[in-house]
PDB file of N, CA, C and O in Angstrom:
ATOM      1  N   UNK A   1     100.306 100.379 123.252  1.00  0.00           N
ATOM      2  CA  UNK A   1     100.062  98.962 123.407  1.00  0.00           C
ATOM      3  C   UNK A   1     100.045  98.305 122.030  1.00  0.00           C
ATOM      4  O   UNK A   1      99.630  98.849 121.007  1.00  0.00           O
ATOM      5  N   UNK A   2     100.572  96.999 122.127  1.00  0.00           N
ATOM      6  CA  UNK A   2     100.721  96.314 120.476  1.00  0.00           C
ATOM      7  C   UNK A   2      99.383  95.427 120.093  1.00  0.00           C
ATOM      8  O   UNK A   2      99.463  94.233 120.382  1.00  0.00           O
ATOM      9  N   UNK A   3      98.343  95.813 119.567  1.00  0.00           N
ATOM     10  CA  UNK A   3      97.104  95.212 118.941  1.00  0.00           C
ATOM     11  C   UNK A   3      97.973  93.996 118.174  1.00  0.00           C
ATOM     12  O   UNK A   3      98.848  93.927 117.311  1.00  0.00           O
ATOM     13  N   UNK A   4      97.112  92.982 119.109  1.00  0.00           N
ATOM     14  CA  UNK A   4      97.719  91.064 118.547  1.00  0.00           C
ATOM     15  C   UNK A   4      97.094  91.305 117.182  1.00  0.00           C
ATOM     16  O   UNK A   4      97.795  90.731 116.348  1.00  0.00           O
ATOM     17  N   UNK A   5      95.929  92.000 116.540  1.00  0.00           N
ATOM     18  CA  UNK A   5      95.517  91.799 115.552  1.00  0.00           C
ATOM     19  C   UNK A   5      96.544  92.336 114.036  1.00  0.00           C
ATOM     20  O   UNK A   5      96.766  91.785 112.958  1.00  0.00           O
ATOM     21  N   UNK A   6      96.922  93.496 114.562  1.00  0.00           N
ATOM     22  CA  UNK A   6      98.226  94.020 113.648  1.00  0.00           C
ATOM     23  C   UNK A   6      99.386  93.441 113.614  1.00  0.00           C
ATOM     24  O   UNK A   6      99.928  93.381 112.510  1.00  0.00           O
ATOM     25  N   UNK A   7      99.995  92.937 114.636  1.00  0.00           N
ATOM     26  CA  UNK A   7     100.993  92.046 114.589  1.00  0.00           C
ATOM     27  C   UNK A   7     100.699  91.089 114.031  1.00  0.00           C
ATOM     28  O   UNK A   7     101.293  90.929 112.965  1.00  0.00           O
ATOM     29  N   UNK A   8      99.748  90.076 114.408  1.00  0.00           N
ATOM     30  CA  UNK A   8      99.253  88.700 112.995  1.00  0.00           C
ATOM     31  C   UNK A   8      99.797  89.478 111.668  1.00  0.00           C
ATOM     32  O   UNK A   8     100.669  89.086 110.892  1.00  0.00           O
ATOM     33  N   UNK A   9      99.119  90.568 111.624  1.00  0.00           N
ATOM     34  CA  UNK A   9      99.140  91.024 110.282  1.00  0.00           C
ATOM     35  C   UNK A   9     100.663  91.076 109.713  1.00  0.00           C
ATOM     36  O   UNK A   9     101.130  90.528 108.714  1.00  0.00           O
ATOM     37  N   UNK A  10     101.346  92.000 110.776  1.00  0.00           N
ATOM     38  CA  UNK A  10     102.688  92.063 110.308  1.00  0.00           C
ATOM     39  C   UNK A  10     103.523  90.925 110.222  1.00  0.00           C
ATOM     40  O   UNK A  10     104.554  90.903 109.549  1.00  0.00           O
ATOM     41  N   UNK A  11     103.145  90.092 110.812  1.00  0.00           N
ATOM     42  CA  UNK A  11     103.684  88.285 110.880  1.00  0.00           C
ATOM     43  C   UNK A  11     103.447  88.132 109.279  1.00  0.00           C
ATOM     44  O   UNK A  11     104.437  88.224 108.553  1.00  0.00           O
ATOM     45  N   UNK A  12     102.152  87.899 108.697  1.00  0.00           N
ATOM     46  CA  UNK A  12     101.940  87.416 107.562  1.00  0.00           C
ATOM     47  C   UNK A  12     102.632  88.191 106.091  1.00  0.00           C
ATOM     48  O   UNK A  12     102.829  87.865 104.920  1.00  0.00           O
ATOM     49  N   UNK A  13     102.832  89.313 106.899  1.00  0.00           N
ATOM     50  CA  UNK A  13     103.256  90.426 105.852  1.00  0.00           C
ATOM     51  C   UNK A  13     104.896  89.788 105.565  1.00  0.00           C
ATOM     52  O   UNK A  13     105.291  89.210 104.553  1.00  0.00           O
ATOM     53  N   UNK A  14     105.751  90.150 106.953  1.00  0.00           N
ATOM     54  CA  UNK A  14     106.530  89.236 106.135  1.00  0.00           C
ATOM     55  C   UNK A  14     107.043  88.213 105.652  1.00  0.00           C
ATOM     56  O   UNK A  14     108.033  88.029 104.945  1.00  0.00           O
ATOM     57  N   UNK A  15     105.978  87.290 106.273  1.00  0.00           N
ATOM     58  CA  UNK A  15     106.236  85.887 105.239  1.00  0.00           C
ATOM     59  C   UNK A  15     106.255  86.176 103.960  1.00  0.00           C
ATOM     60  O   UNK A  15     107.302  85.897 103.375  1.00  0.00           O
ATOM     61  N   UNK A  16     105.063  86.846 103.106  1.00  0.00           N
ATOM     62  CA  UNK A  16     105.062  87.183 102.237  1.00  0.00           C
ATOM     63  C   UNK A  16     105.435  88.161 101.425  1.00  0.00           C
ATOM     64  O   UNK A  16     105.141  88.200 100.230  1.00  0.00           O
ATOM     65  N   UNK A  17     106.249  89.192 102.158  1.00  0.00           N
ATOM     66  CA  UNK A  17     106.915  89.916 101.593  1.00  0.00           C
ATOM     67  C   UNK A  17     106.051  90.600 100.783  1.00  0.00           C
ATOM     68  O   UNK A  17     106.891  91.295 100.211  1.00  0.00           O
ATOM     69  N   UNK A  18     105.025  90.922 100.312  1.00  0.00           N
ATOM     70  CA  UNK A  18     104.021  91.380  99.585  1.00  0.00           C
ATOM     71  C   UNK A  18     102.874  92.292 100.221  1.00  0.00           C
ATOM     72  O   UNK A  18     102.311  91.546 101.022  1.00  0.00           O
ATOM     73  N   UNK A  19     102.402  93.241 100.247  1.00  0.00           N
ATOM     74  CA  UNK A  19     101.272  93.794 100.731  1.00  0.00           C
ATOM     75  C   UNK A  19     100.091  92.677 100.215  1.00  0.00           C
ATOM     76  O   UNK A  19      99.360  91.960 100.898  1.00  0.00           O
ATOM     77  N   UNK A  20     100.195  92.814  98.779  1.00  0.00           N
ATOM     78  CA  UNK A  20      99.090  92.277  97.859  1.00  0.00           C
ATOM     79  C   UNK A  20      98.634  90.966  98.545  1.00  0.00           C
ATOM     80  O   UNK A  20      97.591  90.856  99.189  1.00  0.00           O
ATOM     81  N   UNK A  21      99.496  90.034  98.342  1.00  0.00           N
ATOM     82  CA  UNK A  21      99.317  88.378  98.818  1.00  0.00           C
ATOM     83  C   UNK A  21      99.145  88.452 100.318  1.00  0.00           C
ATOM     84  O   UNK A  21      98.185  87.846 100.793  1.00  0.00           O
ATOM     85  N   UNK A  22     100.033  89.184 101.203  1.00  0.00           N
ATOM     86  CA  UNK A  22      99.536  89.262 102.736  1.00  0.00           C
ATOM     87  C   UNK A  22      97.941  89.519 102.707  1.00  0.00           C
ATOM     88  O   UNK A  22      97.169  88.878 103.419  1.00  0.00           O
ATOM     89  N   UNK A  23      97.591  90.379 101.938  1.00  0.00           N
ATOM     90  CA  UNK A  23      96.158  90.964 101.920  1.00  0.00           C
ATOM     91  C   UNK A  23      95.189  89.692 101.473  1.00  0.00           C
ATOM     92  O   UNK A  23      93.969  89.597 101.607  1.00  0.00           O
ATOM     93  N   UNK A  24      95.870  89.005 101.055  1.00  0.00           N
ATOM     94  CA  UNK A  24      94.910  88.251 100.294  1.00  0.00           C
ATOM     95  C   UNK A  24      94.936  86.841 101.666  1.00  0.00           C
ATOM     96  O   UNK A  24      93.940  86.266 102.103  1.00  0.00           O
ATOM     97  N   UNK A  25      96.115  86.647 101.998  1.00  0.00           N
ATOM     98  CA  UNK A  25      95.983  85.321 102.751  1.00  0.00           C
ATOM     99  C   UNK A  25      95.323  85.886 104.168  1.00  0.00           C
ATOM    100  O   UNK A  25      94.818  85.028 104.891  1.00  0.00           O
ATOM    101  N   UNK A  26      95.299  86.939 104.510  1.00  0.00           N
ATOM    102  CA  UNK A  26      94.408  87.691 105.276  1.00  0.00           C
ATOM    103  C   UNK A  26      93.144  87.989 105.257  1.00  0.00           C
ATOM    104  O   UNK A  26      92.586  88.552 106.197  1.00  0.00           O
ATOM    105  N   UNK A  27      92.596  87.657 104.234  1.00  0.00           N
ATOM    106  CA  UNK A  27      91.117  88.174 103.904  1.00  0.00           C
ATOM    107  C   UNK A  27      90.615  89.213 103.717  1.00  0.00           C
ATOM    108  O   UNK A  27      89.439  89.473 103.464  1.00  0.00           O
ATOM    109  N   UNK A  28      91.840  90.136 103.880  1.00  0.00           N
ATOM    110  CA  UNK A  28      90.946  91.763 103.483  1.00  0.00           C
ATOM    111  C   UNK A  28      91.800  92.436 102.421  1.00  0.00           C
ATOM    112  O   UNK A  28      92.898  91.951 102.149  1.00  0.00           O
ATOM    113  N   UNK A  29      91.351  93.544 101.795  1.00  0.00           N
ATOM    114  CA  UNK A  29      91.613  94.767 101.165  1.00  0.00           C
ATOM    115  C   UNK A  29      93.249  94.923 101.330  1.00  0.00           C
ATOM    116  O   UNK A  29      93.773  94.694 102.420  1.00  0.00           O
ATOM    117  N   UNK A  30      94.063  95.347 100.122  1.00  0.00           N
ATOM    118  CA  UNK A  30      95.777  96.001 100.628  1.00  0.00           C
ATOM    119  C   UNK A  30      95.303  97.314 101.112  1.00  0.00           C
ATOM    120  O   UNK A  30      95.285  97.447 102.336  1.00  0.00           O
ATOM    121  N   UNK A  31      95.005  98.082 100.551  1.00  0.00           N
ATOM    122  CA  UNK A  31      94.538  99.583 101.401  1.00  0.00           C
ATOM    123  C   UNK A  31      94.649  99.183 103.006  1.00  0.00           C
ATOM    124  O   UNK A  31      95.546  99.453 103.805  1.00  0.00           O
ATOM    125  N   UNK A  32      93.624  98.568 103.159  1.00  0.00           N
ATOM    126  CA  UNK A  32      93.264  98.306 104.399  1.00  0.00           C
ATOM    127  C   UNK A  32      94.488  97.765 105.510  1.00  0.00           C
ATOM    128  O   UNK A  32      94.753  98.277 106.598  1.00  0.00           O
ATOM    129  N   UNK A  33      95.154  96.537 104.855  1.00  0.00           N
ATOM    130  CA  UNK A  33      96.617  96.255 105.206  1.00  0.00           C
ATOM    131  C   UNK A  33      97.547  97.355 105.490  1.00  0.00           C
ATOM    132  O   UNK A  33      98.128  97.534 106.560  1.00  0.00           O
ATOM    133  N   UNK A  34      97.660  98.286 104.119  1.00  0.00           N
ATOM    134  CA  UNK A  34      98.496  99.031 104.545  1.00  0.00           C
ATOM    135  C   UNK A  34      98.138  99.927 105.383  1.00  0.00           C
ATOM    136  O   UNK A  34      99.103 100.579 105.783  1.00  0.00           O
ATOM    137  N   UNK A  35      97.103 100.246 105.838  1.00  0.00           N
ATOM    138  CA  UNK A  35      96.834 101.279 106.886  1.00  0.00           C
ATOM    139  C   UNK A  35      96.818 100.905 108.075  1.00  0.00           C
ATOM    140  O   UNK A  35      97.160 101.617 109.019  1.00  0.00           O
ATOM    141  N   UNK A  36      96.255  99.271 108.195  1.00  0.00           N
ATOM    142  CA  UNK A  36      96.977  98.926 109.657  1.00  0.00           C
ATOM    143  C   UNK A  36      98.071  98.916 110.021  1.00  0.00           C
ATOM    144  O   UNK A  36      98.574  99.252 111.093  1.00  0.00           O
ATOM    145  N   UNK A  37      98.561  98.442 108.937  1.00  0.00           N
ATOM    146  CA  UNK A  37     100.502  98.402 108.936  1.00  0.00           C
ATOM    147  C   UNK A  37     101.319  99.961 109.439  1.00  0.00           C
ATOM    148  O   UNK A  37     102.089 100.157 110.378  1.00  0.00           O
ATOM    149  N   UNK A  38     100.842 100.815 108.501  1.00  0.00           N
ATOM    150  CA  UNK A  38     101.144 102.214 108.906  1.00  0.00           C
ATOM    151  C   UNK A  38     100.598 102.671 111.009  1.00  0.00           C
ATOM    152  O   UNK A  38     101.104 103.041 112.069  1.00  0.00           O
ATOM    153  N   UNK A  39      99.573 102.361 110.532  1.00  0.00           N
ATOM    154  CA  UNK A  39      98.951 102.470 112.270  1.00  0.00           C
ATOM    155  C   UNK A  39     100.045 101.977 113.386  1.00  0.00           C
ATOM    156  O   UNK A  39     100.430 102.602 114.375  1.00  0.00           O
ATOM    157  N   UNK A  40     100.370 100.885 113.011  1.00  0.00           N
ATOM    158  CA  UNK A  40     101.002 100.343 113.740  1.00  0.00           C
ATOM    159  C   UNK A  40     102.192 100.391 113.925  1.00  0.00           C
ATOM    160  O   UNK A  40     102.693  99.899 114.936  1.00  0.00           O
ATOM    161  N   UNK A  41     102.822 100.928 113.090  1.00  0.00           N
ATOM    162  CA  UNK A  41     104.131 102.007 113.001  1.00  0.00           C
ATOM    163  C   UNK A  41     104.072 103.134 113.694  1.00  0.00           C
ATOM    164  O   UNK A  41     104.932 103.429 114.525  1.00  0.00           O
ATOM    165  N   UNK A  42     103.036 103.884 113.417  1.00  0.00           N
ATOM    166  CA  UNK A  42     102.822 104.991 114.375  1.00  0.00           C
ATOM    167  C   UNK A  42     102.511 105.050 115.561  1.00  0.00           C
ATOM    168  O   UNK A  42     102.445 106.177 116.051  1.00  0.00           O
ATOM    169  N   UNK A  43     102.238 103.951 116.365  1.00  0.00           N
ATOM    170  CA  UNK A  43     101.880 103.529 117.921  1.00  0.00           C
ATOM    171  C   UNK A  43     102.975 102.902 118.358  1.00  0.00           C
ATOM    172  O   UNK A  43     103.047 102.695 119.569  1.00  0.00           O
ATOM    173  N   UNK A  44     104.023 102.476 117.521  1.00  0.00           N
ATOM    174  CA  UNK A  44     105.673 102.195 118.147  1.00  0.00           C
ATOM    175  C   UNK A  44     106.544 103.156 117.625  1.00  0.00           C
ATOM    176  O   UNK A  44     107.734 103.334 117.888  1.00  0.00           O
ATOM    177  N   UNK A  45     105.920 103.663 116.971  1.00  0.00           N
ATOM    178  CA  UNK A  45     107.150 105.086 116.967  1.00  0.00           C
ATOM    179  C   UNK A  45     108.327 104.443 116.011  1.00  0.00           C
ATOM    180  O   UNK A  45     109.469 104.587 116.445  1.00  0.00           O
ATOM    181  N   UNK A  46     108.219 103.939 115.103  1.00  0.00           N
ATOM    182  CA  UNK A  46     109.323 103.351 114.238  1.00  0.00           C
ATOM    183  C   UNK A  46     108.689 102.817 113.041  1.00  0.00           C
ATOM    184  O   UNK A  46     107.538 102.587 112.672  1.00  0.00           O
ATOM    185  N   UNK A  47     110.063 102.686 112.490  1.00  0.00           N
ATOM    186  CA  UNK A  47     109.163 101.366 110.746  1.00  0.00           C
ATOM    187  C   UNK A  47     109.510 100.201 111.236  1.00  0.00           C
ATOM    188  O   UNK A  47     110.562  99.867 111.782  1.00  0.00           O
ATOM    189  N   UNK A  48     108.229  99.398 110.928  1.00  0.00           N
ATOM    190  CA  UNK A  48     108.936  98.212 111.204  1.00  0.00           C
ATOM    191  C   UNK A  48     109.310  97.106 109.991  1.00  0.00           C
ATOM    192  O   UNK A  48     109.954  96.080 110.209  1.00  0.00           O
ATOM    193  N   UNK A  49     108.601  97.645 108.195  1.00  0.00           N
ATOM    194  CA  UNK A  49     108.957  97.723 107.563  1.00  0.00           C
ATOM    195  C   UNK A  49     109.837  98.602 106.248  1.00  0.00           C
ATOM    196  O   UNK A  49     109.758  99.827 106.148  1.00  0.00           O
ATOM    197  N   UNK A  50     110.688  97.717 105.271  1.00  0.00           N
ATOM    198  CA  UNK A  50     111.417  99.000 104.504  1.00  0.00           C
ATOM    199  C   UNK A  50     110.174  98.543 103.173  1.00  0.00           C
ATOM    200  O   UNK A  50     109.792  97.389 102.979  1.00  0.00           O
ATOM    201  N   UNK A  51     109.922  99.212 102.742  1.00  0.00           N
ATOM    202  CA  UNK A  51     109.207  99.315 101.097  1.00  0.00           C
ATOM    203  C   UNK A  51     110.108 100.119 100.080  1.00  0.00           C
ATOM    204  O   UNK A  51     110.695 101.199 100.006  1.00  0.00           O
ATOM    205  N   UNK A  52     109.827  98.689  99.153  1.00  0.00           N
ATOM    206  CA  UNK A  52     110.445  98.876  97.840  1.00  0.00           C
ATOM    207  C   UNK A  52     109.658  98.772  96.579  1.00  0.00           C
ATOM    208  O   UNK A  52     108.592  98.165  96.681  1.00  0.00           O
ATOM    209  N   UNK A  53     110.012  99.298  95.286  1.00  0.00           N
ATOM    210  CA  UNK A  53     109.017  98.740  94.352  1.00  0.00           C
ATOM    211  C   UNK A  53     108.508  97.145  94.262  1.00  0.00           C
ATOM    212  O   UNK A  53     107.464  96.571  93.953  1.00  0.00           O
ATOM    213  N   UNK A  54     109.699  96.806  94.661  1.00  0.00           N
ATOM    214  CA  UNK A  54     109.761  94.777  94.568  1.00  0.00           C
ATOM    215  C   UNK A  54     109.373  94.363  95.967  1.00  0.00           C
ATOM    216  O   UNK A  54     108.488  93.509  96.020  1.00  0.00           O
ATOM    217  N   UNK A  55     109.918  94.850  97.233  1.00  0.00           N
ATOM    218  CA  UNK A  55     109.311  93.951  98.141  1.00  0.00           C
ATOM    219  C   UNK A  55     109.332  94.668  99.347  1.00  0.00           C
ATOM    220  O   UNK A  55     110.093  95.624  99.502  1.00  0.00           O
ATOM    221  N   UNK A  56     108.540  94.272 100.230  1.00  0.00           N
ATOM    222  CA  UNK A  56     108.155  94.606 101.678  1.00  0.00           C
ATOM    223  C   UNK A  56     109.380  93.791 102.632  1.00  0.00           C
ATOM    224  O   UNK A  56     109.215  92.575 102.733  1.00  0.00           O
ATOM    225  N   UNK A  57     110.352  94.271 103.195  1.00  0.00           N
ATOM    226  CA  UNK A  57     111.131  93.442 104.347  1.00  0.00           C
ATOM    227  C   UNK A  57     111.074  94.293 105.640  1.00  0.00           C
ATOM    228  O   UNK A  57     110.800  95.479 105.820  1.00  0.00           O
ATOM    229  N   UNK A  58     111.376  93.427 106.366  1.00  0.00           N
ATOM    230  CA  UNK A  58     111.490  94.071 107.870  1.00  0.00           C
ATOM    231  C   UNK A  58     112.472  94.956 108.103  1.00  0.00           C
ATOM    232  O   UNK A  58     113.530  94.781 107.498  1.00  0.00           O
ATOM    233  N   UNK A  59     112.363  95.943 108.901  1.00  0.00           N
ATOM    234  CA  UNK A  59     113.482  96.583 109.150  1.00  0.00           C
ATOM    235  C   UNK A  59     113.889  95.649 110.525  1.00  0.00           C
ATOM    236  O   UNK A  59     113.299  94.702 111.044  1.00  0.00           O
ATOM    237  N   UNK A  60     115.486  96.517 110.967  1.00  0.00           N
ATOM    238  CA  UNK A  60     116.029  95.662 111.982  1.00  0.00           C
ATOM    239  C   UNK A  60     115.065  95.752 113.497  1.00  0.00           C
ATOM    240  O   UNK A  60     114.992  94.832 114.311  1.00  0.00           O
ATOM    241  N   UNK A  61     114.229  97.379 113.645  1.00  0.00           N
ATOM    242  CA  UNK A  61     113.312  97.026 114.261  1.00  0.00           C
ATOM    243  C   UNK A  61     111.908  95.819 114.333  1.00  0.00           C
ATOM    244  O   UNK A  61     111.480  94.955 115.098  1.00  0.00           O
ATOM    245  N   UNK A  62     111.638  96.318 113.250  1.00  0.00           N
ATOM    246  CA  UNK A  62     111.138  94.930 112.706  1.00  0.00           C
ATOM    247  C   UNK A  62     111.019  93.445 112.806  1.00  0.00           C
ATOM    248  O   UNK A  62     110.188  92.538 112.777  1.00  0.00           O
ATOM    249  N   UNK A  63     112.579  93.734 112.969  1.00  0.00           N
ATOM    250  CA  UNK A  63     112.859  91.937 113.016  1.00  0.00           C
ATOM    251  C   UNK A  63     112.629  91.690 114.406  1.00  0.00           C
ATOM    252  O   UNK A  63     111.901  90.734 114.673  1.00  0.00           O
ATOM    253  N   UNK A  64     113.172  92.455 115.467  1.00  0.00           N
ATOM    254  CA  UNK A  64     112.628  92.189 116.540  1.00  0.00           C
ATOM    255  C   UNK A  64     111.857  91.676 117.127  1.00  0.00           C
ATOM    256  O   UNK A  64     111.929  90.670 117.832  1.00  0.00           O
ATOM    257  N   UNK A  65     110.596  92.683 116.758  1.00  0.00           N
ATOM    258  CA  UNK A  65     109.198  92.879 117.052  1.00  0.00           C
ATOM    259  C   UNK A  65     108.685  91.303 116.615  1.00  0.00           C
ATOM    260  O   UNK A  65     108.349  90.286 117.220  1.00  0.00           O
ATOM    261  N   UNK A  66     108.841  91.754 115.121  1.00  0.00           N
ATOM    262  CA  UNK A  66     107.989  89.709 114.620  1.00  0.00           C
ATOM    263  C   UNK A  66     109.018  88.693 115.649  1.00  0.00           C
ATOM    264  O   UNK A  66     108.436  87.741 116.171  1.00  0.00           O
ATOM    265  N   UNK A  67     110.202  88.826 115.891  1.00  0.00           N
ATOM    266  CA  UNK A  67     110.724  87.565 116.664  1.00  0.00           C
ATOM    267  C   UNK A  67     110.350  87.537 117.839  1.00  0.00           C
ATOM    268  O   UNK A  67     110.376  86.365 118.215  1.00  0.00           O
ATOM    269  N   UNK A  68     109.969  88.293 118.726  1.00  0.00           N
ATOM    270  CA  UNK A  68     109.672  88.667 120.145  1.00  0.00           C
ATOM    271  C   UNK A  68     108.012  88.642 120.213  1.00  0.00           C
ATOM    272  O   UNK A  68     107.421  88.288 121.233  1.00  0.00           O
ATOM    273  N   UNK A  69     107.252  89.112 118.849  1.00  0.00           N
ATOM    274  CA  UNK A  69     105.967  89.275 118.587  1.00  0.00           C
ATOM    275  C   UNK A  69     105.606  87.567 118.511  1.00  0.00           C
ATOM    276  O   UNK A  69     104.857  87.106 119.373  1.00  0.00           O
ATOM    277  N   UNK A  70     106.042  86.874 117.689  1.00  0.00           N
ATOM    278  CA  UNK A  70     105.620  85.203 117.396  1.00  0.00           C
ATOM    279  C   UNK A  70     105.333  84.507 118.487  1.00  0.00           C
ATOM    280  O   UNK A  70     104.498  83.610 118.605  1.00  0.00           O
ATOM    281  N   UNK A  71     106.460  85.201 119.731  1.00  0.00           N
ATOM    282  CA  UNK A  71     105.678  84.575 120.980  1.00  0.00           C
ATOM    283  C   UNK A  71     104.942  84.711 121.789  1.00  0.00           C
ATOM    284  O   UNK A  71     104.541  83.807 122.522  1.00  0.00           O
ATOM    285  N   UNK A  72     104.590  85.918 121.832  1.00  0.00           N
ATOM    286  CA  UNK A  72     103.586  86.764 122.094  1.00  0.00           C
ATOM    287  C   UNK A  72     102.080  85.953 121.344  1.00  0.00           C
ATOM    288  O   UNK A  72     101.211  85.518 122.099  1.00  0.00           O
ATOM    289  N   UNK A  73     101.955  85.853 120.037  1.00  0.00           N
ATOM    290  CA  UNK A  73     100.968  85.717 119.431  1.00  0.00           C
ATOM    291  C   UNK A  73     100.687  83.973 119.739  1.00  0.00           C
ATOM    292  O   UNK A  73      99.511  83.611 119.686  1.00  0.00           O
ATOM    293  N   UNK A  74     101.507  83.168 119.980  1.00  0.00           N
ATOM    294  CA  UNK A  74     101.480  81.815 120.082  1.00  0.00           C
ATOM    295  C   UNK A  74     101.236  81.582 121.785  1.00  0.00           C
ATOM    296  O   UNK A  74     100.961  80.512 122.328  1.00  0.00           O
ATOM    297  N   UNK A  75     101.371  82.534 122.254  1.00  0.00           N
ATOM    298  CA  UNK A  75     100.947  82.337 123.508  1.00  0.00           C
ATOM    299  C   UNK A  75      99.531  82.725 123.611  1.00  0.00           C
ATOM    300  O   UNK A  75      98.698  81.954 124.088  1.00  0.00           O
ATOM    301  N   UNK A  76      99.192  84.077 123.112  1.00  0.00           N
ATOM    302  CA  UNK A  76      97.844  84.271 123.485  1.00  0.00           C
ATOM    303  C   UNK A  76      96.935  83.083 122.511  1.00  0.00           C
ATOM    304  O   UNK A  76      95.840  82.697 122.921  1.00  0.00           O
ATOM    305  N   UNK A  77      97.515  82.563 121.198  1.00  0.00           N
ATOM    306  CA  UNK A  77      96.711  81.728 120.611  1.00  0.00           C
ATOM    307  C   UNK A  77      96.350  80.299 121.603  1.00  0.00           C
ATOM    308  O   UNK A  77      95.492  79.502 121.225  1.00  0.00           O
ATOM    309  N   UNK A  78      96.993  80.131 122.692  1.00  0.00           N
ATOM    310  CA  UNK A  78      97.814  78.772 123.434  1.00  0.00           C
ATOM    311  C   UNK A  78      96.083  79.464 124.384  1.00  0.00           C
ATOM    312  O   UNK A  78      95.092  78.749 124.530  1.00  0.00           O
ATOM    313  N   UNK A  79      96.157  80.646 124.776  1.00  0.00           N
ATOM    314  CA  UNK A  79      95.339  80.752 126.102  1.00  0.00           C
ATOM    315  C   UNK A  79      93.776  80.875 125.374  1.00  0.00           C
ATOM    316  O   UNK A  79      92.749  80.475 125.922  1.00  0.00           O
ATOM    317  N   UNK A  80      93.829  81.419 124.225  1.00  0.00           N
ATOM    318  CA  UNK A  80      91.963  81.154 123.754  1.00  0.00           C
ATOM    319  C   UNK A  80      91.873  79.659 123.439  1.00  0.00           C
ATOM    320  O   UNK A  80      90.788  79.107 123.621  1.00  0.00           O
ATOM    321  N   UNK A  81      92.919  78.951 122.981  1.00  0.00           N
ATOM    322  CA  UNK A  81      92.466  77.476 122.796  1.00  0.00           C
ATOM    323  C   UNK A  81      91.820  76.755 124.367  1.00  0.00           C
ATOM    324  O   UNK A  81      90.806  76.062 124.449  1.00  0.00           O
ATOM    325  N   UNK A  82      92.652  77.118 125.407  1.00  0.00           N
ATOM    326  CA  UNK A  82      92.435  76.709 126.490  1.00  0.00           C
ATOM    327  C   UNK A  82      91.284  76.958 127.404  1.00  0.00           C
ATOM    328  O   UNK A  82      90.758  76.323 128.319  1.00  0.00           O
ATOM    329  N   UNK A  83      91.057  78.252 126.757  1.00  0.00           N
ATOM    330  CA  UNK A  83      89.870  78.547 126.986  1.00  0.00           C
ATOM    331  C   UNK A  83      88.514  78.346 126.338  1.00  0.00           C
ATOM    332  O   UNK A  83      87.427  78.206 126.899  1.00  0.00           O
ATOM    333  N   UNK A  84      88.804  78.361 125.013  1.00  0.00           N
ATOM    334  CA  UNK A  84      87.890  77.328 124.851  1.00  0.00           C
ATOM    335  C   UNK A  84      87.442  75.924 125.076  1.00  0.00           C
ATOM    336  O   UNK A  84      86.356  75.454 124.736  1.00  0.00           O
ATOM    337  N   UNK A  85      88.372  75.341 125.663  1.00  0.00           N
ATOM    338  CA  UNK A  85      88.343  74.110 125.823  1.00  0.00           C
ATOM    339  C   UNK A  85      87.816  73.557 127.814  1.00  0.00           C
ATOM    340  O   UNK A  85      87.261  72.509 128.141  1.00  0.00           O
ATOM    341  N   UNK A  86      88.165  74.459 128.537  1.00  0.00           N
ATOM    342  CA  UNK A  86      86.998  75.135 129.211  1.00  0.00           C
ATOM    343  C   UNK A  86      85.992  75.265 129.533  1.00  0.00           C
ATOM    344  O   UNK A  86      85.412  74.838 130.532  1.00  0.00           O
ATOM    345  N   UNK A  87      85.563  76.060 128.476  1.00  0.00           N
ATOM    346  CA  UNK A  87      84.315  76.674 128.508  1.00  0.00           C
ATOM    347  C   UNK A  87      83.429  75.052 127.819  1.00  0.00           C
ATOM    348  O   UNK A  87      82.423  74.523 128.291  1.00  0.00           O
ATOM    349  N   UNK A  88      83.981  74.747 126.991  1.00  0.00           N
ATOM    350  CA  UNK A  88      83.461  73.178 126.773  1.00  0.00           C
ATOM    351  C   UNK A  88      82.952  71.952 127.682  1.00  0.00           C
ATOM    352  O   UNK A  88      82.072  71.091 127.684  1.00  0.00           O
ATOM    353  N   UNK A  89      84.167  72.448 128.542  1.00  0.00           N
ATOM    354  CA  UNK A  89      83.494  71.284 130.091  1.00  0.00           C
ATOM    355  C   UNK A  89      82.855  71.727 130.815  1.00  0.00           C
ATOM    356  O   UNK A  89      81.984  71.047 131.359  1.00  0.00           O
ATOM    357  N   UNK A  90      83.032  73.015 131.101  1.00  0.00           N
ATOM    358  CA  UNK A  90      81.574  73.845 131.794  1.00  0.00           C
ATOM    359  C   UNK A  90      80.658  73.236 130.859  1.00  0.00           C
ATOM    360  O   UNK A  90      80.000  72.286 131.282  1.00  0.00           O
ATOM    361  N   UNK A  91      80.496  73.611 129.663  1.00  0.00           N
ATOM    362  CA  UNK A  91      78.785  73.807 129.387  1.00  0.00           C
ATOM    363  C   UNK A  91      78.805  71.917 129.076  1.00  0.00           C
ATOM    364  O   UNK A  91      77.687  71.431 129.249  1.00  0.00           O
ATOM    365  N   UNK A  92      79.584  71.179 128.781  1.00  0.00           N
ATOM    366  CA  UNK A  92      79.468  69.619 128.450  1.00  0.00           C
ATOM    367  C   UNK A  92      78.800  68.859 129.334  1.00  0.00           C
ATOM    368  O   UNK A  92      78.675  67.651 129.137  1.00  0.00           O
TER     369      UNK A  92
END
């Protein structure tokens, strides 16, 4: 199953092409990045990035995943808004 939380991650990763700066516009640790990143390679059975000394890009699996993943993540972001908004008129 694809954890929405690793995918965000891998979303931001390659905007930025960077472990370092993903880590940072993320709020946590690169270690930490890269081990979700790795994790999450290993629960799809593929890379979904290539690493280089200079930069982090997607592989063609990869590209997939973030293009097919963005809607995935914009949808579930679509259903906690709604739900919060909800839960607002209940308790309002």
């Amino acid at each position: 199953m694809i954890d929405l939380k690793r995918l965000r991650q891998a979303m931001v990763l390659a905007e930025t092409g960077s472990f370092s700066r993903a880590a940072e516009a993320l709020n946590m640790s690169q270690p930490s990045l890269s081990q979700s990143i790795r994790e999450l390679e290993r629960r799809l059975g593929a890379a979904v990035f290539e690493r280089t000394a200079r930069a982090v890009t997607p592989t063609a699996f990869g590209l997939a995943l973030l293009n097919e993943g963005a809607d995935l993540v914009a949808r579930a972001e679509a259903l906690e808004r709604d739900l919060r908004r909800r839960q607002g008129l209940e308790t309002g």
